[in-house]
mmCIF file as Biopython writes it, N, C-alpha, C and O atoms, coordinates in Angstrom:
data_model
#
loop_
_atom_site.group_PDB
_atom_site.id
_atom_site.type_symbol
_atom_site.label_atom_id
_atom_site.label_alt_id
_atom_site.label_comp_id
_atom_site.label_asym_id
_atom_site.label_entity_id
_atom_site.label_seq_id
_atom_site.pdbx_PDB_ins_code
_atom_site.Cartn_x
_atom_site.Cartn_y
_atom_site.Cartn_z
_atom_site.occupancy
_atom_site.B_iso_or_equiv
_atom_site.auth_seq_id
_atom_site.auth_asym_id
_atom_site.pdbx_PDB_model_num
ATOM 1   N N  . UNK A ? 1  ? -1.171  -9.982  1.932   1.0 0.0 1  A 1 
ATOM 2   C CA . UNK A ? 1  ? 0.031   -9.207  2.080   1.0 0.0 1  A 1 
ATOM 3   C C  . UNK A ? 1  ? 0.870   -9.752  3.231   1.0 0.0 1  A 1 
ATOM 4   O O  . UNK A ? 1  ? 0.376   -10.609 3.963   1.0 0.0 1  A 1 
ATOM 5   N N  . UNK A ? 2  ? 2.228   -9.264  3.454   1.0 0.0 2  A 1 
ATOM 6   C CA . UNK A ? 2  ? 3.285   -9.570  4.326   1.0 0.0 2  A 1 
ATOM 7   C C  . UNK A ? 2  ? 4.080   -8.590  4.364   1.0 0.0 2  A 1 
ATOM 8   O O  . UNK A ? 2  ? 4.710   -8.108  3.423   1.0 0.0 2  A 1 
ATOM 9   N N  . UNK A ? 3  ? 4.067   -8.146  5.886   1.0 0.0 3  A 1 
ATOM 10  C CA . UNK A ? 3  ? 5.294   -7.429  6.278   1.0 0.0 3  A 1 
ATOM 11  C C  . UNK A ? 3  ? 6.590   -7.889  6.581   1.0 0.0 3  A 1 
ATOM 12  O O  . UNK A ? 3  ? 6.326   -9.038  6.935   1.0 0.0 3  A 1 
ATOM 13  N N  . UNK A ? 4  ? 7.832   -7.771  6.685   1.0 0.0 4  A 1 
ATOM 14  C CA . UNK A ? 4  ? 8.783   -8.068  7.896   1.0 0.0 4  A 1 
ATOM 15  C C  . UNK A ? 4  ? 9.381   -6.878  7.686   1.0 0.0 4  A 1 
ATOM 16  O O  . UNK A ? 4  ? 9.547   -6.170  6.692   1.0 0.0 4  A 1 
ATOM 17  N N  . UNK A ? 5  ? 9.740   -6.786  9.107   1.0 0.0 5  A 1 
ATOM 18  C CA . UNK A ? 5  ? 10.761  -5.466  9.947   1.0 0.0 5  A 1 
ATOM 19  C C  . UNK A ? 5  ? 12.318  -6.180  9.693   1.0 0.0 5  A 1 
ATOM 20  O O  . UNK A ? 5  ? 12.743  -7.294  9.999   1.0 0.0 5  A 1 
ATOM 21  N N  . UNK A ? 6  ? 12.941  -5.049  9.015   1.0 0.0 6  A 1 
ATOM 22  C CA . UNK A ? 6  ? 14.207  -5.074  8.826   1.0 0.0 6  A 1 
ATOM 23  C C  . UNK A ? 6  ? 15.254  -3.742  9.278   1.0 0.0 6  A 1 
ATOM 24  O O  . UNK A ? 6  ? 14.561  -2.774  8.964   1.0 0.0 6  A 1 
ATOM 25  N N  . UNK A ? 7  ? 16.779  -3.098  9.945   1.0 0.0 7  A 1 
ATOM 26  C CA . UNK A ? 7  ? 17.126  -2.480  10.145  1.0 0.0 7  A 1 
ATOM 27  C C  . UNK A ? 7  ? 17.248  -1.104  9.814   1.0 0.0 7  A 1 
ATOM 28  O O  . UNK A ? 7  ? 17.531  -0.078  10.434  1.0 0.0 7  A 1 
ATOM 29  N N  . UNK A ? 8  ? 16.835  -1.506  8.210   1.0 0.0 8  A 1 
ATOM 30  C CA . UNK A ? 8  ? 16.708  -0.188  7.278   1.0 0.0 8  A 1 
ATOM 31  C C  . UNK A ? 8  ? 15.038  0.265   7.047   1.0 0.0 8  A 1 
ATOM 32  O O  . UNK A ? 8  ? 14.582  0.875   6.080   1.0 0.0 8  A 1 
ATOM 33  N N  . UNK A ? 9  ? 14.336  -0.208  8.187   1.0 0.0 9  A 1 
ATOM 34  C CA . UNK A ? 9  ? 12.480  0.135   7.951   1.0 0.0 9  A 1 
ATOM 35  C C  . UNK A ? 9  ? 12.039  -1.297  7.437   1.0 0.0 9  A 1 
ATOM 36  O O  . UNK A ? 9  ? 12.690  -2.332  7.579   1.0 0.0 9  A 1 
ATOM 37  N N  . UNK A ? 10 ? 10.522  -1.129  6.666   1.0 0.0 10 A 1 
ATOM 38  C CA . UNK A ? 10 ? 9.654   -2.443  6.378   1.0 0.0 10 A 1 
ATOM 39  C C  . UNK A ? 10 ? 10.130  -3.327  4.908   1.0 0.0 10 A 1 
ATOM 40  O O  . UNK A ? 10 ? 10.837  -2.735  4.093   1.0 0.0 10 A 1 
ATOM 41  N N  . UNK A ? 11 ? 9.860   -4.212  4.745   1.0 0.0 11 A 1 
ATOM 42  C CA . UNK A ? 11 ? 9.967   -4.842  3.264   1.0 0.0 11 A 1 
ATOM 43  C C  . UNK A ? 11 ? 8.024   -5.065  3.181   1.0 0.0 11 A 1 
ATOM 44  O O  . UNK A ? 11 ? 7.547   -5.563  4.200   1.0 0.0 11 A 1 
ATOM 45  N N  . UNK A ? 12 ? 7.333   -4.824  2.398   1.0 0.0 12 A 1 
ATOM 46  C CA . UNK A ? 12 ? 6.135   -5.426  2.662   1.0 0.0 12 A 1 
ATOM 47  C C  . UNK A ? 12 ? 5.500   -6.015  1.076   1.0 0.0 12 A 1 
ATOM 48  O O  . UNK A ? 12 ? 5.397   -5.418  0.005   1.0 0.0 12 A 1 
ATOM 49  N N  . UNK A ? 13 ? 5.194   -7.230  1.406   1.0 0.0 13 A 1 
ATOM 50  C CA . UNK A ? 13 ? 4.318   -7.280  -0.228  1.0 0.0 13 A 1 
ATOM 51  C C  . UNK A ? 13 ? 2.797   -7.293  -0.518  1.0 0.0 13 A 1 
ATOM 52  O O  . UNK A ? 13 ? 2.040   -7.218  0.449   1.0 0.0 13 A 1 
ATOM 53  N N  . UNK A ? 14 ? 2.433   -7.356  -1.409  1.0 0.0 14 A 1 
ATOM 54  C CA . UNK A ? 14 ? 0.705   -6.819  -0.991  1.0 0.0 14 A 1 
ATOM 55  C C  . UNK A ? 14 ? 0.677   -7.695  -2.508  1.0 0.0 14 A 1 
ATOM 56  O O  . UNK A ? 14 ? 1.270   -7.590  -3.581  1.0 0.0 14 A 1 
ATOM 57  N N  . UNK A ? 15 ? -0.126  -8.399  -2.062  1.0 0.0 15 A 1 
ATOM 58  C CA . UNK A ? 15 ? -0.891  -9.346  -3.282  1.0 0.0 15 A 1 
ATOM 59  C C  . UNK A ? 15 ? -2.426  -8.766  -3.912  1.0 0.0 15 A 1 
ATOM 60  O O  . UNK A ? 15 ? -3.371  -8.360  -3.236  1.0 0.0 15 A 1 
ATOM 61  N N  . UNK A ? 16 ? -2.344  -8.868  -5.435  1.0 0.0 16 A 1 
ATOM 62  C CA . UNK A ? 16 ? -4.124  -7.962  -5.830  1.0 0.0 16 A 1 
ATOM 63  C C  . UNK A ? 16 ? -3.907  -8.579  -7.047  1.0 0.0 16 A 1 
ATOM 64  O O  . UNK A ? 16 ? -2.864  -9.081  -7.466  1.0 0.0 16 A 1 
ATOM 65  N N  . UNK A ? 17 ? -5.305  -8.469  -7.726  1.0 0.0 17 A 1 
ATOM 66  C CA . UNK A ? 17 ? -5.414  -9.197  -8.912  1.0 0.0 17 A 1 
ATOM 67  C C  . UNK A ? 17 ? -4.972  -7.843  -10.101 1.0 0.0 17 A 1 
ATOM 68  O O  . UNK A ? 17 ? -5.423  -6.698  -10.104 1.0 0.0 17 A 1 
ATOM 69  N N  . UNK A ? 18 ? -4.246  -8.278  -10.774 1.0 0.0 18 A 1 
ATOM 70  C CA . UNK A ? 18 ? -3.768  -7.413  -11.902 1.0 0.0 18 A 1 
ATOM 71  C C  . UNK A ? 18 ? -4.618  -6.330  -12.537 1.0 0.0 18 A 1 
ATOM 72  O O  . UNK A ? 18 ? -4.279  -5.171  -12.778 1.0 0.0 18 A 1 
ATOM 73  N N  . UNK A ? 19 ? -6.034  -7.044  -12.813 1.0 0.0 19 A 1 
ATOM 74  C CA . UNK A ? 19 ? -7.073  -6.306  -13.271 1.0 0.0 19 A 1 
ATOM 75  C C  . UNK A ? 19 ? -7.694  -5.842  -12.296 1.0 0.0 19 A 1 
ATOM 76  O O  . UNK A ? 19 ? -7.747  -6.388  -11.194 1.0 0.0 19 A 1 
ATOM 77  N N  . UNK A ? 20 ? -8.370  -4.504  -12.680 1.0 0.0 20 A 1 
ATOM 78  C CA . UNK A ? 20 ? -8.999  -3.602  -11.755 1.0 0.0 20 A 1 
ATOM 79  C C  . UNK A ? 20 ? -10.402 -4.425  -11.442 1.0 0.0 20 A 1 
ATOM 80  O O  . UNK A ? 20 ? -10.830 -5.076  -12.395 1.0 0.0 20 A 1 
ATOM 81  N N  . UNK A ? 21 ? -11.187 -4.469  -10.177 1.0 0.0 21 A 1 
ATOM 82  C CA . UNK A ? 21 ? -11.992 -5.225  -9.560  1.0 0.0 21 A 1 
ATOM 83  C C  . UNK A ? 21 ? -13.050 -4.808  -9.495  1.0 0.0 21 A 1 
ATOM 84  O O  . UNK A ? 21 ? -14.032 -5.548  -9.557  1.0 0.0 21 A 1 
ATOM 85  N N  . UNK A ? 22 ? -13.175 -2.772  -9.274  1.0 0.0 22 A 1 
ATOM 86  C CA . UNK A ? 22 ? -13.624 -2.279  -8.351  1.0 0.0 22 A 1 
ATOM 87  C C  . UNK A ? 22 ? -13.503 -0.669  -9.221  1.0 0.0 22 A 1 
ATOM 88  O O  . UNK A ? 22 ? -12.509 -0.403  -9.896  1.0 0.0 22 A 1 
ATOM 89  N N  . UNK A ? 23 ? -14.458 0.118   -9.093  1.0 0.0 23 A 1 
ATOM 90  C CA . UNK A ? 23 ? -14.622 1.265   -9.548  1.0 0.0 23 A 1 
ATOM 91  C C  . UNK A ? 23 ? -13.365 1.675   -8.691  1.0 0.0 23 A 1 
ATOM 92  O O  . UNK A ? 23 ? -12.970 1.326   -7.579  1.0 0.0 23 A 1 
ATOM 93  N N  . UNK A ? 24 ? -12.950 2.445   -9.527  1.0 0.0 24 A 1 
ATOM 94  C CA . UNK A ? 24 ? -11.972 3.588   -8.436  1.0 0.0 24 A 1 
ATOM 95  C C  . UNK A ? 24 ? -10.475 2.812   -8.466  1.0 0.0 24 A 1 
ATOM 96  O O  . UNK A ? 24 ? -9.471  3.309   -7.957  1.0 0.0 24 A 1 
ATOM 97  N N  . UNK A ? 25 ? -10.506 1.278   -9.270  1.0 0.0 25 A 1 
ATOM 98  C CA . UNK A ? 25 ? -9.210  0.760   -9.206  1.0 0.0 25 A 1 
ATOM 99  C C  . UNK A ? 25 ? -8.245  0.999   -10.423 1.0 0.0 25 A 1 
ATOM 100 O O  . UNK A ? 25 ? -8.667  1.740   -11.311 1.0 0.0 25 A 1 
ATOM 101 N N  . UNK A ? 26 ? -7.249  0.561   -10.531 1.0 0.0 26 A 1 
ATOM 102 C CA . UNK A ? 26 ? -6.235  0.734   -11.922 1.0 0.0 26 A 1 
ATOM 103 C C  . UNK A ? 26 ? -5.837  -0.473  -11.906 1.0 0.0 26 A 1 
ATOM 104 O O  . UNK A ? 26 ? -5.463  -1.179  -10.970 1.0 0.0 26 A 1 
ATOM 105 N N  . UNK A ? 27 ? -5.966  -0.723  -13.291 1.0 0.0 27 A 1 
ATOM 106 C CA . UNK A ? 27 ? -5.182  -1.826  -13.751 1.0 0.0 27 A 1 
ATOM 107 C C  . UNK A ? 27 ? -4.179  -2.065  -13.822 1.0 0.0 27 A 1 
ATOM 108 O O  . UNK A ? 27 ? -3.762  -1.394  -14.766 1.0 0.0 27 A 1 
ATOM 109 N N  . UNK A ? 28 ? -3.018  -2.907  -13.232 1.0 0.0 28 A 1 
ATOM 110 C CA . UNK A ? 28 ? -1.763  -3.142  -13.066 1.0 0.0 28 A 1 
ATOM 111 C C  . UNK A ? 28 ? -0.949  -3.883  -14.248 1.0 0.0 28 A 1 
ATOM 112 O O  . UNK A ? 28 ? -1.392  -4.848  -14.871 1.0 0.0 28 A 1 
ATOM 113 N N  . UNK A ? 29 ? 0.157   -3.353  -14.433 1.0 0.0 29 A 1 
ATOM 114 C CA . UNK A ? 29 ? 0.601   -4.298  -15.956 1.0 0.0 29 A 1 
ATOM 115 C C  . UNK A ? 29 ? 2.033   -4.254  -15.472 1.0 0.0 29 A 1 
ATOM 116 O O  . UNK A ? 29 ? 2.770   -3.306  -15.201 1.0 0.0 29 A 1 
ATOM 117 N N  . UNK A ? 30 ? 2.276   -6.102  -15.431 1.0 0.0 30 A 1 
ATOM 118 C CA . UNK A ? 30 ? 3.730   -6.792  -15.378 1.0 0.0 30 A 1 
ATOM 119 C C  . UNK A ? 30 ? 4.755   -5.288  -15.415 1.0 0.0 30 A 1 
ATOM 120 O O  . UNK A ? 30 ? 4.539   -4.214  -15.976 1.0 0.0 30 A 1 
ATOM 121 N N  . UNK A ? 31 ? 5.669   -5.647  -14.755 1.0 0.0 31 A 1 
ATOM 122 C CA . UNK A ? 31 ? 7.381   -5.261  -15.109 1.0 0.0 31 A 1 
ATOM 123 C C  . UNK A ? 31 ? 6.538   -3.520  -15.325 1.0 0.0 31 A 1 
ATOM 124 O O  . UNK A ? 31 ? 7.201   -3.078  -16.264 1.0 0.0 31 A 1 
ATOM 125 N N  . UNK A ? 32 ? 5.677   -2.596  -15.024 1.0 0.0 32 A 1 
ATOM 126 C CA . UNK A ? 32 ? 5.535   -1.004  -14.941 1.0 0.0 32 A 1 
ATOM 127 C C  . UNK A ? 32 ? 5.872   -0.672  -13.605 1.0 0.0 32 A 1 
ATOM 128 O O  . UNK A ? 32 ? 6.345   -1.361  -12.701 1.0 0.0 32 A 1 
ATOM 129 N N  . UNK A ? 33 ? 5.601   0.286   -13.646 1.0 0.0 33 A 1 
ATOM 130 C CA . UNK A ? 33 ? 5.257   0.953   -11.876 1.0 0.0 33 A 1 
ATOM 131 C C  . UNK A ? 33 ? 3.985   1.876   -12.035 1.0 0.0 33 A 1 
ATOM 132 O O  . UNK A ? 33 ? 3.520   2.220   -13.122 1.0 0.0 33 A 1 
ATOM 133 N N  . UNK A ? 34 ? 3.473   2.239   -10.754 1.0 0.0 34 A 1 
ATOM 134 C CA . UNK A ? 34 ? 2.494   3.080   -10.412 1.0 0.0 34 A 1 
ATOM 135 C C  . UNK A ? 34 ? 2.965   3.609   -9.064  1.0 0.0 34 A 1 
ATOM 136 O O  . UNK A ? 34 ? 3.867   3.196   -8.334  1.0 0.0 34 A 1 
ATOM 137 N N  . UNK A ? 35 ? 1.963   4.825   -8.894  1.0 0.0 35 A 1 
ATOM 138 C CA . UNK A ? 35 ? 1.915   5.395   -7.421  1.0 0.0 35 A 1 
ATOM 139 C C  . UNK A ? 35 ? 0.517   4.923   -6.514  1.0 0.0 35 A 1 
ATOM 140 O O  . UNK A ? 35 ? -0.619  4.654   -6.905  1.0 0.0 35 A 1 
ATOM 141 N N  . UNK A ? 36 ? 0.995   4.941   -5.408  1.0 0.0 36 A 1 
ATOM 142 C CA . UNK A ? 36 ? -0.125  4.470   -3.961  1.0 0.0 36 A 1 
ATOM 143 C C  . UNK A ? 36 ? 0.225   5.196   -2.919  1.0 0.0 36 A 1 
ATOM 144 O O  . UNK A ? 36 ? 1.183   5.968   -2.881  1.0 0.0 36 A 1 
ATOM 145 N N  . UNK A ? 37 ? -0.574  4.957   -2.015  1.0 0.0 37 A 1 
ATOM 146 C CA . UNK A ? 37 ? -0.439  6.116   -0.899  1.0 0.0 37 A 1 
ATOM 147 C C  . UNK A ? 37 ? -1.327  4.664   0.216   1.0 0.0 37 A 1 
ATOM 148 O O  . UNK A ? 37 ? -1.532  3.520   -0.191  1.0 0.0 37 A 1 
ATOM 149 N N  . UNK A ? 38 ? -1.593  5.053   1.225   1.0 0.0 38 A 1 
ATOM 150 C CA . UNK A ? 38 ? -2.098  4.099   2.157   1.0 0.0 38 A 1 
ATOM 151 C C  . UNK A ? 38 ? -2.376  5.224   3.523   1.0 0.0 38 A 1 
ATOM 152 O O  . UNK A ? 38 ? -1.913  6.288   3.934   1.0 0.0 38 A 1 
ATOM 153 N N  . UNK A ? 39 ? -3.734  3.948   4.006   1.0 0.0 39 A 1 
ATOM 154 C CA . UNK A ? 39 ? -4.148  4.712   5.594   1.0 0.0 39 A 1 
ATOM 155 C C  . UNK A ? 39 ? -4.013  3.911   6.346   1.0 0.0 39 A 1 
ATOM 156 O O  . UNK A ? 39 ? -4.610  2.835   6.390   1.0 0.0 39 A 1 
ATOM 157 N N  . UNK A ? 40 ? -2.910  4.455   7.315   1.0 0.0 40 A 1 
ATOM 158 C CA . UNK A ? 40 ? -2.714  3.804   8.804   1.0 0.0 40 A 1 
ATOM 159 C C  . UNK A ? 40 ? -3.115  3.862   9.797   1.0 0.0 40 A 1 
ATOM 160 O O  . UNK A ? 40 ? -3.121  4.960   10.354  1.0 0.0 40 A 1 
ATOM 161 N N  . UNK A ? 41 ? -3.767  2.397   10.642  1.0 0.0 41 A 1 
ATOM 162 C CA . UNK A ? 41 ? -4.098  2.971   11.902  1.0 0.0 41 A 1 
ATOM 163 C C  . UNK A ? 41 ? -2.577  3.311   12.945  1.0 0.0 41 A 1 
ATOM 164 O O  . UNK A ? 41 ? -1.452  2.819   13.031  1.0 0.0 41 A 1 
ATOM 165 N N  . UNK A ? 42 ? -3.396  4.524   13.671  1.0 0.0 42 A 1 
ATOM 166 C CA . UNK A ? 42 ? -2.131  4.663   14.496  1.0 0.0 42 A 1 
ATOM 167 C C  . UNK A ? 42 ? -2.775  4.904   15.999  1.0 0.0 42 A 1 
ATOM 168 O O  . UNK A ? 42 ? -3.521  5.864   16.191  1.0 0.0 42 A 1 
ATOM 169 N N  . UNK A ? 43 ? -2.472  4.060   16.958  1.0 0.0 43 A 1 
ATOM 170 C CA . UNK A ? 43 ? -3.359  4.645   17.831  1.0 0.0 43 A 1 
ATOM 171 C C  . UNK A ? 43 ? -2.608  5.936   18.518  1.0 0.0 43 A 1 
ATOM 172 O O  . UNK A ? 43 ? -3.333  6.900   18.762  1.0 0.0 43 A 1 
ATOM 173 N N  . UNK A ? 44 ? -1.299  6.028   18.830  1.0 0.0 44 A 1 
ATOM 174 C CA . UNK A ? 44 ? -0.386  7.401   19.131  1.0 0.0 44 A 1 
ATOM 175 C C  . UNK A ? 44 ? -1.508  8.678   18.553  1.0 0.0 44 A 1 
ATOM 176 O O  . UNK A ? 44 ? -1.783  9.754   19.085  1.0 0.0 44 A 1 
ATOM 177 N N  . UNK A ? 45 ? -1.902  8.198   17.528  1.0 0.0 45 A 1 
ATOM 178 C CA . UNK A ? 45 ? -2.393  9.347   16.791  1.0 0.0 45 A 1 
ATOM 179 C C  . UNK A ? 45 ? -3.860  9.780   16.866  1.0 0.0 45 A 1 
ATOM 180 O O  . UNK A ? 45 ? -4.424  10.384  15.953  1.0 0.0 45 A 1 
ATOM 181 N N  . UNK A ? 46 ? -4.413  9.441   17.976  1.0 0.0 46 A 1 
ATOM 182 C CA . UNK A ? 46 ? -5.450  9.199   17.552  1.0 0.0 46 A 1 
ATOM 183 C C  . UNK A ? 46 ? -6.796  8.127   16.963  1.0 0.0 46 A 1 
ATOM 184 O O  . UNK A ? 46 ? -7.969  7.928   17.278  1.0 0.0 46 A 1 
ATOM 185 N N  . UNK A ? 47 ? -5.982  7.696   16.098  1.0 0.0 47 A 1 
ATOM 186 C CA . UNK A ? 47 ? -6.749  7.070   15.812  1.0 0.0 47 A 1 
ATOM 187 C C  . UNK A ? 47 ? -7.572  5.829   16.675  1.0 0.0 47 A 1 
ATOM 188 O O  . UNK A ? 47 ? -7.010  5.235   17.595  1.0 0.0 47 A 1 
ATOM 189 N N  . UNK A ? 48 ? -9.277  5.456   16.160  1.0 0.0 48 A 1 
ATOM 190 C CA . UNK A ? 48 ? -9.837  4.610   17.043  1.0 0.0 48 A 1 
ATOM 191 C C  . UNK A ? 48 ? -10.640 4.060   15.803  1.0 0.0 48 A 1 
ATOM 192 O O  . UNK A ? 48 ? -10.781 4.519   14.669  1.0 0.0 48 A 1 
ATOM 193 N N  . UNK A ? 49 ? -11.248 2.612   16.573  1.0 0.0 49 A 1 
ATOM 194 C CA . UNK A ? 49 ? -11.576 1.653   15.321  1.0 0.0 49 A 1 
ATOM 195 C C  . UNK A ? 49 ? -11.587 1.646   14.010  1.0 0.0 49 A 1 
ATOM 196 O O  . UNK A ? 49 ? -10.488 1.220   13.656  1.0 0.0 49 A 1 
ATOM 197 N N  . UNK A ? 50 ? -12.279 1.905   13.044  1.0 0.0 50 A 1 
ATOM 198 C CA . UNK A ? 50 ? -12.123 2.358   12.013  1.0 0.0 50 A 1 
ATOM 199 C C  . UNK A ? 50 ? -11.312 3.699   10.918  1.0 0.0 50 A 1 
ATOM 200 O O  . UNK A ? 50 ? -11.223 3.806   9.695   1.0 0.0 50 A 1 
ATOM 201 N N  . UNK A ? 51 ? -10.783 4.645   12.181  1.0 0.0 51 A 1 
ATOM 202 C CA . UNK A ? 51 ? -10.602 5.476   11.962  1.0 0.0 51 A 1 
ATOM 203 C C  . UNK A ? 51 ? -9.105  5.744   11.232  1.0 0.0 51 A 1 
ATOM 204 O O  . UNK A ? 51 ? -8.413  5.931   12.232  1.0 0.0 51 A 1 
ATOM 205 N N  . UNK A ? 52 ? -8.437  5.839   10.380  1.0 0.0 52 A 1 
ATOM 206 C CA . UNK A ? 52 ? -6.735  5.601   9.983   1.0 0.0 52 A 1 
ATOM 207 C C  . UNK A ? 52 ? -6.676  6.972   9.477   1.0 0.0 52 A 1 
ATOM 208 O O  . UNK A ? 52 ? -7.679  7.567   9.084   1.0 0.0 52 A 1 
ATOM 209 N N  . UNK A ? 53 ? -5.186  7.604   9.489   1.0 0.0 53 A 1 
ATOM 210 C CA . UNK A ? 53 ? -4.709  8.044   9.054   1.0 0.0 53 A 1 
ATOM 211 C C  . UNK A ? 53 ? -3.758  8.048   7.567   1.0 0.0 53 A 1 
ATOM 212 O O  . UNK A ? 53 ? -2.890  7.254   7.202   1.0 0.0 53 A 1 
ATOM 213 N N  . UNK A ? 54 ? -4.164  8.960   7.068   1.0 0.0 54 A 1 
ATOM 214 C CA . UNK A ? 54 ? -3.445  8.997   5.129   1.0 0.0 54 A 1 
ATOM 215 C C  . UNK A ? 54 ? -1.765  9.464   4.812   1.0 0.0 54 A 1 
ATOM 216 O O  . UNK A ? 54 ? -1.241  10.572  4.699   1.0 0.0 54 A 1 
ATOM 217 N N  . UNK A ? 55 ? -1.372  8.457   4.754   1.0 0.0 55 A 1 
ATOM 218 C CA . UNK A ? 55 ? 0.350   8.469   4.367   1.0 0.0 55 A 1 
ATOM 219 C C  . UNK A ? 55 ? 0.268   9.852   3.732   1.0 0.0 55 A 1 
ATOM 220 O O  . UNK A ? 55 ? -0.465  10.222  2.816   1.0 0.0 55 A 1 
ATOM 221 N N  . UNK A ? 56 ? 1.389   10.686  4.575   1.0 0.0 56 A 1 
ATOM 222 C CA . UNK A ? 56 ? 1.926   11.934  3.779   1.0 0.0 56 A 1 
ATOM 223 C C  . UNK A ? 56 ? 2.651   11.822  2.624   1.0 0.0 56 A 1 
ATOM 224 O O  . UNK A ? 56 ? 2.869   12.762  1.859   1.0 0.0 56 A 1 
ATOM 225 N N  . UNK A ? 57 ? 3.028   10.705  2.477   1.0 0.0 57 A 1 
ATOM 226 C CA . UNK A ? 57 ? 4.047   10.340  0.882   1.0 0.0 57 A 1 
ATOM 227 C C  . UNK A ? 57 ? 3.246   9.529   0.216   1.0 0.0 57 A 1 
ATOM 228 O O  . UNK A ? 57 ? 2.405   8.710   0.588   1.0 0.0 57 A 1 
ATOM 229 N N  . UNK A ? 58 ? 3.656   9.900   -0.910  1.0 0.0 58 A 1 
ATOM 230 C CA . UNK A ? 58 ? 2.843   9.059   -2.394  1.0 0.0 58 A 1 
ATOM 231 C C  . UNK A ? 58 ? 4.118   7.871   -2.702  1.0 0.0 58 A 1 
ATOM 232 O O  . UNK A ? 58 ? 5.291   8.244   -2.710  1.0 0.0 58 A 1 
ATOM 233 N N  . UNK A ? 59 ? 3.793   6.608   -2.917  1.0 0.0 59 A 1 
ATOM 234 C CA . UNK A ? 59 ? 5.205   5.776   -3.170  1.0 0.0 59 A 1 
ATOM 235 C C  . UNK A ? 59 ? 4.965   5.178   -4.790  1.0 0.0 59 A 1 
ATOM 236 O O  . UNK A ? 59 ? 3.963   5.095   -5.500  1.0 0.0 59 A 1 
ATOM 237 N N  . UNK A ? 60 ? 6.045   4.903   -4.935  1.0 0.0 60 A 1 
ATOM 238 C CA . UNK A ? 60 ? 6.312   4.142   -6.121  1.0 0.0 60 A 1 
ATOM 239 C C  . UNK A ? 60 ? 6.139   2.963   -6.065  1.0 0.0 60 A 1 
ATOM 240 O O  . UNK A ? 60 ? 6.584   2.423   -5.052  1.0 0.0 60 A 1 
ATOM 241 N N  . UNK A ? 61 ? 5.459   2.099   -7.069  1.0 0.0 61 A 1 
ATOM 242 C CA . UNK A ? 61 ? 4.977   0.671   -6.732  1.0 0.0 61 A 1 
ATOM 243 C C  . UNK A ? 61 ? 5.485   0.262   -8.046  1.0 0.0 61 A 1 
ATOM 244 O O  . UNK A ? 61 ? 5.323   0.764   -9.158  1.0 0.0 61 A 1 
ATOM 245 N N  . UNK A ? 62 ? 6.263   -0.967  -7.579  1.0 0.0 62 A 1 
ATOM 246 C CA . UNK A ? 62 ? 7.050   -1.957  -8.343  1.0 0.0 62 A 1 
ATOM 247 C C  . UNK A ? 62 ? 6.048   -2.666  -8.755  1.0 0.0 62 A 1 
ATOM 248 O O  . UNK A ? 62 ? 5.418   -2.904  -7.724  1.0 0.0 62 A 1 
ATOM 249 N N  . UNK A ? 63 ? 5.503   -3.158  -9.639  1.0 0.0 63 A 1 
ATOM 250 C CA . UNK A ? 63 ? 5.035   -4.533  -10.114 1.0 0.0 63 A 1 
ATOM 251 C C  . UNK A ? 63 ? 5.685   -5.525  -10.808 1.0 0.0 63 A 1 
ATOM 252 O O  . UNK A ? 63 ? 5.748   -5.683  -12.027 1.0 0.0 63 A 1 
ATOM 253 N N  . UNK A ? 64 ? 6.169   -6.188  -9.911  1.0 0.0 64 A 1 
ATOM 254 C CA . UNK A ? 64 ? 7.297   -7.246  -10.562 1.0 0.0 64 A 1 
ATOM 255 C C  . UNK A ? 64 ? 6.576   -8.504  -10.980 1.0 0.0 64 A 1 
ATOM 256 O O  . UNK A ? 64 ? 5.632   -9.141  -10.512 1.0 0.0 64 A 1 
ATOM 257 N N  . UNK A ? 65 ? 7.682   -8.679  -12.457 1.0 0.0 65 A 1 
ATOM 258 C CA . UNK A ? 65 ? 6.577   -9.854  -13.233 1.0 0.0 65 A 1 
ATOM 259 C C  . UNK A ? 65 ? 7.098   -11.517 -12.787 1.0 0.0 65 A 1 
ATOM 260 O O  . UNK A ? 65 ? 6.479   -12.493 -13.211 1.0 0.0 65 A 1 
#
């Protein structure tokens, strides 16, 4: 994956293999969308080594072909 910081918040891309890998994964298919959510470390928050916090928003995920 890759972040960059831009004026209007993040652009980020996250690279994964199309097909699910892993119990608990979904299979991704060209040109759809899906929803994701993500855990951040934050240390402001608390958080310590392993420990992250769970995005309050669910996002929309582009899979561009």
């Amino acid at each position: 994956g890759r972040g960059v910081r831009h004026d209007d918040g993040w652009r980020v891309t996250i690279t994964k293999p199309l097909v699910a890998g892993d119990d608990g994964e979904i299979n991704l298919v060209l040109g759809s969308a899906a929803t994701c959510a993500f855990a951040v470390w934050s240390g402001s928050g608390g958080d310590a080594g392993s420990r992250k916090s769970p995005s309050a928003t669910v996002y929309r995920l582009l899979v561009d072909p």
